[in-house]
SEKOLSE-501456 format. One line per field, with one value per residue (C-alpha): x, y, z; residue in three letters; residue number from 1. Coordinates in pm, 1 decimal. Layout:
REM SEKOLSE-501456
px X:...
py Y:...
pz Z:...
type ALA:...
seq NUM:...
REM end
This chain:
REM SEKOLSE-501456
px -1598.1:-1384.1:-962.2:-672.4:-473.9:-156.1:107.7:481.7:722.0:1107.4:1035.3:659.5:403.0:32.7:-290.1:-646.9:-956.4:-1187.5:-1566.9:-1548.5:-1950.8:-2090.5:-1885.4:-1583.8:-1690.9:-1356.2:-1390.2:-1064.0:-657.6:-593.4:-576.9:-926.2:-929.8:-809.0:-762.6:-452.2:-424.9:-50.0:133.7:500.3:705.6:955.3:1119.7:1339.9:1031.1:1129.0:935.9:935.2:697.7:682.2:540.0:411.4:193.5:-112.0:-69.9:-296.9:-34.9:38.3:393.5:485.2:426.8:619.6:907.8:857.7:853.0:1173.2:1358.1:1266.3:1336.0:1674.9:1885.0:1644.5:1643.1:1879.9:2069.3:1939.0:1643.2:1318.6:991.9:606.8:490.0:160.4:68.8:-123.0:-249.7:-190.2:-349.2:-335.7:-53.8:-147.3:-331.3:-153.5:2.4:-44.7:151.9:142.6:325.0:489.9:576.6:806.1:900.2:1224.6:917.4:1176.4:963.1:650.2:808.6:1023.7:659.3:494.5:818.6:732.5:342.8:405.8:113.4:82.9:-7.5:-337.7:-409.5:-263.7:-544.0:-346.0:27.6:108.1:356.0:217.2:232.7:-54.9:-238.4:-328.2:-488.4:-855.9:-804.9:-751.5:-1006.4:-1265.1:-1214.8:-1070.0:-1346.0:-1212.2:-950.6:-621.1:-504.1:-152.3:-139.4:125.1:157.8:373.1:465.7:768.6:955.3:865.3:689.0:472.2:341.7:163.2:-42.9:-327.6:-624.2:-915.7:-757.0:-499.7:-175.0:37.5:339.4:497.9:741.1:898.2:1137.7:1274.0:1329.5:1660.2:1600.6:1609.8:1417.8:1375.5:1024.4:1110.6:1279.7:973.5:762.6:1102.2:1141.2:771.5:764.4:1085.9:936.7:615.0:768.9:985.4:772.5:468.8:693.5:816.0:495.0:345.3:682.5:865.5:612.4:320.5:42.7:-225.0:-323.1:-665.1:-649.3:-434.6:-490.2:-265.1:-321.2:-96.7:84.7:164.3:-217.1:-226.9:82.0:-71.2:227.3:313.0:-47.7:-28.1:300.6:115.9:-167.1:34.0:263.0:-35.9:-300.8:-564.7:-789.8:-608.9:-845.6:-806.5:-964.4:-1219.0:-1261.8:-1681.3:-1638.9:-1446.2:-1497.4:-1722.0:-1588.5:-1289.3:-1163.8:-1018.8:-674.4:-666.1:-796.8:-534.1:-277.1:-405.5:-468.0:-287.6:-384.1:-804.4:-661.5:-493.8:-827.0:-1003.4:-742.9:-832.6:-681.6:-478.0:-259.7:-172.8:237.3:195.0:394.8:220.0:249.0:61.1:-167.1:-258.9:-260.3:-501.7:-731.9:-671.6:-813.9:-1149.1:-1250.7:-1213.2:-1410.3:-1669.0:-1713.8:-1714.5:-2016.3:-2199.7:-2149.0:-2339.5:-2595.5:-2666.6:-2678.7:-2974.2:-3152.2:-3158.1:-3221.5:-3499.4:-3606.3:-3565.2:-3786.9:-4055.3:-4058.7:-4079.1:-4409.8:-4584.4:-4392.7:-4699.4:-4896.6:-4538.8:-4295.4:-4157.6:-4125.0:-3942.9:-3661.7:-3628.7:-3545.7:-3330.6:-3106.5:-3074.7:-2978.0:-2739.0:-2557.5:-2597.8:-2409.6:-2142.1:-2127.7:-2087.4:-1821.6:-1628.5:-1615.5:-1507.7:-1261.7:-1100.5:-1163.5:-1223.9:-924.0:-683.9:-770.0:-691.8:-381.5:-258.7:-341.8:-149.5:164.5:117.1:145.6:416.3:627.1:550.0:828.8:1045.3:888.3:718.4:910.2:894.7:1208.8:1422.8:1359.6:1492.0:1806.6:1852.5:1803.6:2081.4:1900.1:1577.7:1663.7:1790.2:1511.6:1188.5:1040.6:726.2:633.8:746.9:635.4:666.6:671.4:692.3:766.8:909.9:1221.4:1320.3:1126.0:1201.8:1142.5:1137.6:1167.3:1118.8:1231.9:1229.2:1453.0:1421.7:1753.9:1824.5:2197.4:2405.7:2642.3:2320.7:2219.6:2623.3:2638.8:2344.8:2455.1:2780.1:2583.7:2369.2:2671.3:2808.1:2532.9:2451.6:2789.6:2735.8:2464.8:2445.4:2175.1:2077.8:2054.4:2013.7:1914.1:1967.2:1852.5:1984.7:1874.0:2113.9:1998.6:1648.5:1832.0:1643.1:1709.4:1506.6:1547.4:1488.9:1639.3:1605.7:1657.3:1630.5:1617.3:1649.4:1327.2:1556.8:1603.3:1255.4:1144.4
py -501.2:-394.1:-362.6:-243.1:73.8:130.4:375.9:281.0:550.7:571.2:594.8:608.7:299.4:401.1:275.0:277.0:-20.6:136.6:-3.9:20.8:120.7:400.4:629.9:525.6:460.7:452.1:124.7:171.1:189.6:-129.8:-422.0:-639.4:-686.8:-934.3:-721.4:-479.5:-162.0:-87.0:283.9:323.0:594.3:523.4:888.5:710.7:587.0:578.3:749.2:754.1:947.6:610.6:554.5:185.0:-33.7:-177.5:-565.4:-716.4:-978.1:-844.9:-1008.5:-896.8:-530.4:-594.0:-710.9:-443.9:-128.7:-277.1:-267.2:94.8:197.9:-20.1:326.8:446.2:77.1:-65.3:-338.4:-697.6:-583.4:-644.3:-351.9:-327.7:-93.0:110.5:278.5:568.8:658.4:1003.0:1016.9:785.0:915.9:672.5:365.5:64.5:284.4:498.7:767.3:638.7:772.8:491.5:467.0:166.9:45.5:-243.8:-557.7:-636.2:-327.4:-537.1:-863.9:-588.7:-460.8:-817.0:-900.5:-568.3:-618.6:-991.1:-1031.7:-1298.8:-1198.7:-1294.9:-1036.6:-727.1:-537.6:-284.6:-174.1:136.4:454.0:700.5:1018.8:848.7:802.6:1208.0:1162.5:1069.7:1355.6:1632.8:1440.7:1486.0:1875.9:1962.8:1768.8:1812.2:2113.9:2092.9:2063.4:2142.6:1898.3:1984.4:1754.3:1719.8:1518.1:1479.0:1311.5:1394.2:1645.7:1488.8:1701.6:1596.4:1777.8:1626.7:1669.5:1447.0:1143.7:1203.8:1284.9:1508.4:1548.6:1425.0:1464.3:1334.8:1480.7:1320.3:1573.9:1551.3:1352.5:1618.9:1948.9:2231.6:2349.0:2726.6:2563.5:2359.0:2696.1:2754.0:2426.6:2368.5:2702.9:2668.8:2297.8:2414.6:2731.9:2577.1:2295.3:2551.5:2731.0:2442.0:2299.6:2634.6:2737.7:2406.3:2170.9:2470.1:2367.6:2582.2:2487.2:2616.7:2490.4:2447.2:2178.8:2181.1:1853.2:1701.7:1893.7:2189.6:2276.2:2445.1:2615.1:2988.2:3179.4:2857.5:2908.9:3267.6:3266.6:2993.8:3256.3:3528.1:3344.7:3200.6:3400.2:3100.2:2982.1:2729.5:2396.6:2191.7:1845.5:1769.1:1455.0:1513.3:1491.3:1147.3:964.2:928.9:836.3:1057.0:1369.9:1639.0:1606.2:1234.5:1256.8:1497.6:1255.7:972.8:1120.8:915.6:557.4:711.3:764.2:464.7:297.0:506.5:430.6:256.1:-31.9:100.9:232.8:-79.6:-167.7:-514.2:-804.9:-923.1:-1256.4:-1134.7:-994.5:-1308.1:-1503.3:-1304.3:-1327.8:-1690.5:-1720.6:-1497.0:-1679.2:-2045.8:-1861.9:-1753.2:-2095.2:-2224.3:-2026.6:-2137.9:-2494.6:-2428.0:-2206.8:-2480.1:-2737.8:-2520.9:-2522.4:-2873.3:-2973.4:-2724.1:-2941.7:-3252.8:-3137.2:-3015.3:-3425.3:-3558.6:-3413.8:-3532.7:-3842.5:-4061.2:-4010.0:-3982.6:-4198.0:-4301.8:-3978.7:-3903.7:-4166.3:-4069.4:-3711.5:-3803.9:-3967.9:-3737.0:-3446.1:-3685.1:-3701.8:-3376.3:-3328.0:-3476.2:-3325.0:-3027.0:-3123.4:-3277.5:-2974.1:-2711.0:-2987.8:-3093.3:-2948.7:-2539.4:-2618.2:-2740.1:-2506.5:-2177.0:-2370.9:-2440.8:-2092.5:-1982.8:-2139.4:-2035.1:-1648.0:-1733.6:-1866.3:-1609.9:-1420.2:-1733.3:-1807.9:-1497.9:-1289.6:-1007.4:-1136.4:-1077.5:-690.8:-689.3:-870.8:-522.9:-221.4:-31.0:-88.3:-20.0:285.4:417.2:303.4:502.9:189.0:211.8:-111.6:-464.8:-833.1:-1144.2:-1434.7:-1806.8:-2126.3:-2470.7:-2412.6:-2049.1:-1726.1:-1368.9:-1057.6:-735.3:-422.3:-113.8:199.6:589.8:869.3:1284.6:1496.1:1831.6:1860.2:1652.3:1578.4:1453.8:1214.7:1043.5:1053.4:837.8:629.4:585.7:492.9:236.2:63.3:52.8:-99.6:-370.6:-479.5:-602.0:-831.1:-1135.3:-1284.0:-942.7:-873.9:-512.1:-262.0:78.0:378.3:727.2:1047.3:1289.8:1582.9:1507.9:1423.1:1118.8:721.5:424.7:144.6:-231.8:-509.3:-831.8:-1075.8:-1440.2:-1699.5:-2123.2:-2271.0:-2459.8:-2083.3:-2017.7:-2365.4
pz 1537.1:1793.9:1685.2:1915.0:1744.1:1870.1:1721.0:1793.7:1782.5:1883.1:2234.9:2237.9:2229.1:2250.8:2187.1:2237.9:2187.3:1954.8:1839.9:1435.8:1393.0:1234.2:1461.8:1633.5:1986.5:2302.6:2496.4:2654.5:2684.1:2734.8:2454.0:2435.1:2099.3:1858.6:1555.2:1586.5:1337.9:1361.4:1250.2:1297.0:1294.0:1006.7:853.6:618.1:370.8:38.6:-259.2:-615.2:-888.5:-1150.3:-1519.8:-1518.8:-1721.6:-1662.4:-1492.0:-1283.2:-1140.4:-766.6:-817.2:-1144.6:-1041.1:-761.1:-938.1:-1218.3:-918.8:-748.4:-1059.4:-1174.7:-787.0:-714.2:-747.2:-386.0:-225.6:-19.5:-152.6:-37.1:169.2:78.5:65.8:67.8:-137.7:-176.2:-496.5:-545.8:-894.0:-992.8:-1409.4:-1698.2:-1949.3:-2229.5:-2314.2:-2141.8:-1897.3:-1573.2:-1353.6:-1007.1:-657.9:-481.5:-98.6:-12.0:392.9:442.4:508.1:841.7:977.2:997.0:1095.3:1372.0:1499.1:1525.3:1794.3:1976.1:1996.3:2067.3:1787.0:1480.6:1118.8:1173.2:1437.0:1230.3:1031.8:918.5:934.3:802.0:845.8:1130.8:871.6:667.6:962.5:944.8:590.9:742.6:973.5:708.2:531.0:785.1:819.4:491.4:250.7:-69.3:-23.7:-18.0:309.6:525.1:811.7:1073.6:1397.2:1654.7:1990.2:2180.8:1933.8:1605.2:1358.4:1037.9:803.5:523.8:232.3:107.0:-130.3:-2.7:30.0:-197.2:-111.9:-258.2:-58.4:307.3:547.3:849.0:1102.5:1455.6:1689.1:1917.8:2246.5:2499.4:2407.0:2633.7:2652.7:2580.2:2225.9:2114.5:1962.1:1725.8:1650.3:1519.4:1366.5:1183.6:1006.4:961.5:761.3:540.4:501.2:394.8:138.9:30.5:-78.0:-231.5:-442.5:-513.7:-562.9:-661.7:-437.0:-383.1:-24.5:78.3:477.9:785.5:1026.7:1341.5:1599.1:1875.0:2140.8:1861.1:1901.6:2248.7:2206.5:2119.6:2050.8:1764.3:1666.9:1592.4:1419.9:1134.0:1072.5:1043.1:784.7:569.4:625.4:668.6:913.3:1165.0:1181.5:1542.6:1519.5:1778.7:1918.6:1909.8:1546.2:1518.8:1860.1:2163.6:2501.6:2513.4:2630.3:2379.0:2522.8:2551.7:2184.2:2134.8:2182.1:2058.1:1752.5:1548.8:1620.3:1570.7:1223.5:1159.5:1270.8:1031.8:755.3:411.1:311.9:42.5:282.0:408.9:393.8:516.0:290.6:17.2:109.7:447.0:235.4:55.1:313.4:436.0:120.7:103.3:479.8:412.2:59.3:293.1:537.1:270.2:169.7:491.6:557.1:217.3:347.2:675.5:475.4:260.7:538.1:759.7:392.0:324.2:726.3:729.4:404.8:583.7:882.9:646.5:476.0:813.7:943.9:653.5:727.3:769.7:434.7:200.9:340.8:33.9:-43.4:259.2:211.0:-136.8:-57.2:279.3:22.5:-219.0:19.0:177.3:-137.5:-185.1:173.8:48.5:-279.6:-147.2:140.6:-93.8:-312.1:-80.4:112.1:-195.2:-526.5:-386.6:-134.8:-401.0:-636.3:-399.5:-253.6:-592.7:-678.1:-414.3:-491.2:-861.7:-751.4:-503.0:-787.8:-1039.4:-979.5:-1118.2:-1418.8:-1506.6:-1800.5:-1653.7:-1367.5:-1661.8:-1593.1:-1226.2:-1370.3:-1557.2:-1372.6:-1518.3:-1890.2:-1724.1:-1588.9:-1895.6:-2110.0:-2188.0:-2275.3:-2544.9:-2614.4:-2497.9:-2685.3:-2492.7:-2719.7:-2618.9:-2738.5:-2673.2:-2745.8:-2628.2:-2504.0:-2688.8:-2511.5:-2776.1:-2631.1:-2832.4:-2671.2:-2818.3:-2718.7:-2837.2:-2747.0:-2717.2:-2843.8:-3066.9:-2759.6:-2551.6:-2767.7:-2849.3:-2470.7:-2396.8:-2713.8:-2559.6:-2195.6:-2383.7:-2531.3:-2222.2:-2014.5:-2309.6:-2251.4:-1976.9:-2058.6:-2274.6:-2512.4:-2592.3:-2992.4:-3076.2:-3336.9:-3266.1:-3559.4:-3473.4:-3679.1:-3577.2:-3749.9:-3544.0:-3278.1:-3216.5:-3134.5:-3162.5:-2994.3:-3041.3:-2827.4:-2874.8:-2556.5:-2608.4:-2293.2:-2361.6:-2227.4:-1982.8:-1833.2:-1727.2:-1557.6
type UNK:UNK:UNK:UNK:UNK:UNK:UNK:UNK:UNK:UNK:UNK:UNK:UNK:UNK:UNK:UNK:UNK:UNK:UNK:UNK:UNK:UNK:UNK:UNK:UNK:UNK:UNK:UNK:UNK:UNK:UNK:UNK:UNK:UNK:UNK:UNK:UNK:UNK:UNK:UNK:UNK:UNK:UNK:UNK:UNK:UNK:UNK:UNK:UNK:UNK:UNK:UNK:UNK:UNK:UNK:UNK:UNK:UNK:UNK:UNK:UNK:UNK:UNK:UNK:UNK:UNK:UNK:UNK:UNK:UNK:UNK:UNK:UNK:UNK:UNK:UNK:UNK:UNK:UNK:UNK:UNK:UNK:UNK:UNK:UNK:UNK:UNK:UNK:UNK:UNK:UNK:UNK:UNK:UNK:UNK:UNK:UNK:UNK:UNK:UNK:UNK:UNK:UNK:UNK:UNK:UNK:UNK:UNK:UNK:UNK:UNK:UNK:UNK:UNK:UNK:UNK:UNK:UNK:UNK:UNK:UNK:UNK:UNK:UNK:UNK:UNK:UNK:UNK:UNK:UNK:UNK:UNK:UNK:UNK:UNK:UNK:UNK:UNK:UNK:UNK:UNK:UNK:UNK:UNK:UNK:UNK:UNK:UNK:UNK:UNK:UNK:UNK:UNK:UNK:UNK:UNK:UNK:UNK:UNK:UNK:UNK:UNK:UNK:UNK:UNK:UNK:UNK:UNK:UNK:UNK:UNK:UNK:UNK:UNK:UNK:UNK:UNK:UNK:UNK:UNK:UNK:UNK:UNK:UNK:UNK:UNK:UNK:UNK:UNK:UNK:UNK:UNK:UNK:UNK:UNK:UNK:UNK:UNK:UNK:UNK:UNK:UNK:UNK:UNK:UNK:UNK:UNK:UNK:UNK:UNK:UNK:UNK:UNK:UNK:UNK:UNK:UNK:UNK:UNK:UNK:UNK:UNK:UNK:UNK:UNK:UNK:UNK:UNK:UNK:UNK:UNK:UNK:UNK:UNK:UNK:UNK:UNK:UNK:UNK:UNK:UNK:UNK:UNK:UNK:UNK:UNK:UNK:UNK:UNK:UNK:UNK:UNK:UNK:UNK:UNK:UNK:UNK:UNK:UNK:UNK:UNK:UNK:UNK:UNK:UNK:UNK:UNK:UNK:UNK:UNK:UNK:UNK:UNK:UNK:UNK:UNK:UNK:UNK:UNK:UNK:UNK:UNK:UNK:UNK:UNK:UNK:UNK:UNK:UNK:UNK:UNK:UNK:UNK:UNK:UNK:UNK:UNK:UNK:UNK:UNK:UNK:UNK:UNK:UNK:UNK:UNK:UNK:UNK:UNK:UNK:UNK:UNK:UNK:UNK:UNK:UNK:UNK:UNK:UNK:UNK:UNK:UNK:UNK:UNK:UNK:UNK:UNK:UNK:UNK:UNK:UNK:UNK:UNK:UNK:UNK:UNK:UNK:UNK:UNK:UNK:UNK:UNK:UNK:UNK:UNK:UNK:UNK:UNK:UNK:UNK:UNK:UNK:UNK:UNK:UNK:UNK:UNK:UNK:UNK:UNK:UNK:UNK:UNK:UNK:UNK:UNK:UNK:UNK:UNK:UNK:UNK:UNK:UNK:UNK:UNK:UNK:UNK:UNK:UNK:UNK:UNK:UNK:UNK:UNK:UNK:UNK:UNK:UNK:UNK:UNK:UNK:UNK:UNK:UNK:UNK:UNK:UNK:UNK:UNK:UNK:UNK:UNK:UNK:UNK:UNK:UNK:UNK:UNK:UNK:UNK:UNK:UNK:UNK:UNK:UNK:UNK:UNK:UNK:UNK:UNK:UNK:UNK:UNK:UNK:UNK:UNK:UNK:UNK:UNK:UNK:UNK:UNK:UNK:UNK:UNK:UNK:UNK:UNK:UNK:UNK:UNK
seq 1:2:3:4:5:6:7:8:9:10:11:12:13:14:15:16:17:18:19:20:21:22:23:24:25:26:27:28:29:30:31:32:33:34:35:36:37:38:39:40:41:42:43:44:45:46:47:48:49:50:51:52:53:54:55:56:57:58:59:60:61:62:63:64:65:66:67:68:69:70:71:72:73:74:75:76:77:78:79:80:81:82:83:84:85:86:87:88:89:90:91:92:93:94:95:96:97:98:99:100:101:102:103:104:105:106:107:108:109:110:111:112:113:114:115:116:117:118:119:120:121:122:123:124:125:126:127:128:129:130:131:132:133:134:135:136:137:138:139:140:141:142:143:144:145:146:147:148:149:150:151:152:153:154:155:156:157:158:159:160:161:162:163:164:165:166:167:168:169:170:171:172:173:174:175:176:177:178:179:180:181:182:183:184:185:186:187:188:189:190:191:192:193:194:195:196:197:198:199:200:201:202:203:204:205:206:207:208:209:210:211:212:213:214:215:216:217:218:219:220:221:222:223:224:225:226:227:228:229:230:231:232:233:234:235:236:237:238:239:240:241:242:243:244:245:246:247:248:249:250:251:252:253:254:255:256:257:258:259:260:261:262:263:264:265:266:267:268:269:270:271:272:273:274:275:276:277:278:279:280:281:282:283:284:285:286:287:288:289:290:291:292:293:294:295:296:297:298:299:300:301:302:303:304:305:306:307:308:309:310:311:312:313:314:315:316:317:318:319:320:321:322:323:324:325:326:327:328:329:330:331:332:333:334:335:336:337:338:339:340:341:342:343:344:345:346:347:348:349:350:351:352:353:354:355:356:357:358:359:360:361:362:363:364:365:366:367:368:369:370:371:372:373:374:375:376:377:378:379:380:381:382:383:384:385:386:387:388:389:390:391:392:393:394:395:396:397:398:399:400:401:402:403:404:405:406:407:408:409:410:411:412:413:414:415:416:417:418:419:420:421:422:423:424:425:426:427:428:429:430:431:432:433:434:435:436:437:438:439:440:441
REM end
């Protein structure tokens, strides 16, 4: 498969046509290929360290991780987010890193590329795009990226293909050359003591790509201050075709082509389009399989034709009703069921319970929920949500008592028993909300 990668910066819009085989092969700098792999440069990503249970409903999580990030989000804009799972901290629930993009971003790049949403592989923020790189040379160590170009530095710091922290910094429009060493030096400092003393990352490797790595004196500077082998990429050991400095710069969109899919900030209703589009595809392909068999079936009848032609009839009929057995069932009955399945997921966010929760983010973000029951009947729907709190001080836990109050208030159809033990400065929580079945349909 051949795709187009392109990386679109403030000023900058690159790409290269790659062969996907089992080495990535140049073919050349202009687009010839119908599948695009997008990375923008986007510095304002949002981010959140988040606690969630474990649903298997694409929409519900959706709704779930917008309300536990509104305080980050910008009011009335939609985001794609990607997860990454960090541990399991009990049972029925997980520790995940989320990365969230405005979705306008995608729709903003498709107007730029002059592209459709069938043609985009994979859209995705530029820093990510140095994970397969440091994954490449670092193997499983933990690895300080630092990149740079005429318009922005990325850093990110990574552990296999895990990441563990990122950042993102425009540099001013006009730069004199003599300034650039200061400029990456002065990032890639704070950045690296950032990471080792804030955050308490033991990194084991330096990787330095873009125009940063031929400038020696910015070079010298990074061993001195960590005391590590610096790592340049080399395009021998991702690509074939290309020269080191073309590779050099194109650095990025060879590692969004290399990118996973889980990295991928596209919509979600993109994305199941997409799925949608490959499962009719899948069964377009049984129908032909099964065609070739039976024809190969019908020409194996017909040159005995002379000594069984009764035979031959009989089983001409058969696998014509067969034929249209099976066109009917991937024309009607498969197609209806994944277009009604479809529009079941793109309604879930109506009538699933859980849209209650992004109704609430004030309570939500003071909860530490433990355990929520969804009951449901004819008549009504009750949502029981049982939530624990341990304080430090007296005063600690009347304040967040006082909070609580405050926030129920302004929320009806909410029933609630709270318990306090002040002398172990503890409260347990259980509310009670309570929706009219004419509220959900």
């Amino acid at each position: 498969m051949k795709i187009y990668s392109v990386e679109i910066g403030k000023s900058i819009r690159k790409g290269l046509t790659i062969s996907l085989k089992e080495r990535l092969k140049f073919i050349s700098f202009d687009k010839k290929a119908s599948k695009v792999c997008v990375s923008i440069f986007y510095p304002d990503i949002v981010y959140s360290s988040l606690a969630l249970p474990k649903i298997e409903d694409e929409d519900t999580l959706q709704i779930l991780i917008k309300s536990k990030m509104s305080a980050v989000l910008e009011e009335g804009k939609k985001y794609s987010f990607i997860l990454q799972k960090k541990e399991d901290i009990s049972e029925n629930e997980s520790l995940f890193d989320i990365y969230g993009i405005p979705v306008d971003k995608f729709y903003e790049t498709l107007t730029v590329l002059e592209e459709d949403t069938d043609s985009i592989e994979l859209f995705t923020v530029d820093i990510f795009s140095l994970i397969p790189i440091s994954h490449k040379i670092c193997g499983d160590k933990t690895c300080f990226h630092f990149y740079a170009d005429t318009e922005k530095v990325l850093i990110t710091v990574s552990k296999g293909e895990e990441i563990l922290y990122v950042r993102s910094i425009p540099l001013p429009d006009f730069i004199e050359p003599s300034d650039l060493t200061n400029i990456y030096y002065e990032n890639f400092n704070m950045t690296y003591m950032f990471a080792i003393q804030n955050r308490r990352i033991n990194v084991e490797s330096i990787v330095i790509s873009g125009s940063s790595a031929s400038n020696q004196e910015f070079l010298k500077l990074c061993r001195e201050l960590t005391n590590l082998d610096l790592h340049i990429p080399s395009a021998d050991s991702f690509i074939t075709g290309i020269s080191q400095n073309d590779f050099m710069d194109f650095i990025i969109p060879v590692g969004t082509a290399l990118l996973k899919q889980n990295y991928d900030f596209s919509p979600i209703t993109v994305k199941k389009e997409k799925n949608f589009k490959k499962v009719s595809k899948i069964l377009s392909s049984l129908s032909i399989f099964f065609l070739l068999m039976l024809t190969a079936g019908i020409f194996t009848v017909y040159a005995d034709i002379s000594e069984k032609e009764n035979r031959f009839l009989s089983l001409k009929n058969n696998i014509q009703e067969k034929i249209r057995l099976i066109n009917n069932k991937i024309t009607k009955n498969e197609m209806k069921y994944y277009t009604d399945y479809i529009k079941h997921i793109e309604k879930s966010e109506d009538l699933n319970p859980i849209f209650v929760f992004d109704q609430m983010p004030s309570l939500f973000e003071l909860l530490d929920e433990k355990k929520i029951i969804i009951e449901n009947s004819d008549e009504k729907q009750v949502i029981q949500i049982f939530s624990e709190h341990q304080f430090t001080s007296l005063s600690e836990l009347l304040n967040f008592k006082l909070k609580l109050n405050e926030v129920l208030r302004n929320y009806r159809n909410i029933h609630k028993n709270i318990q306090e033990n002040k002398e172990k400065l503890s409260i347990k929580i259980d509310l009670r909300i309570e929706r009219d079945s004419s509220e959900i349909k």
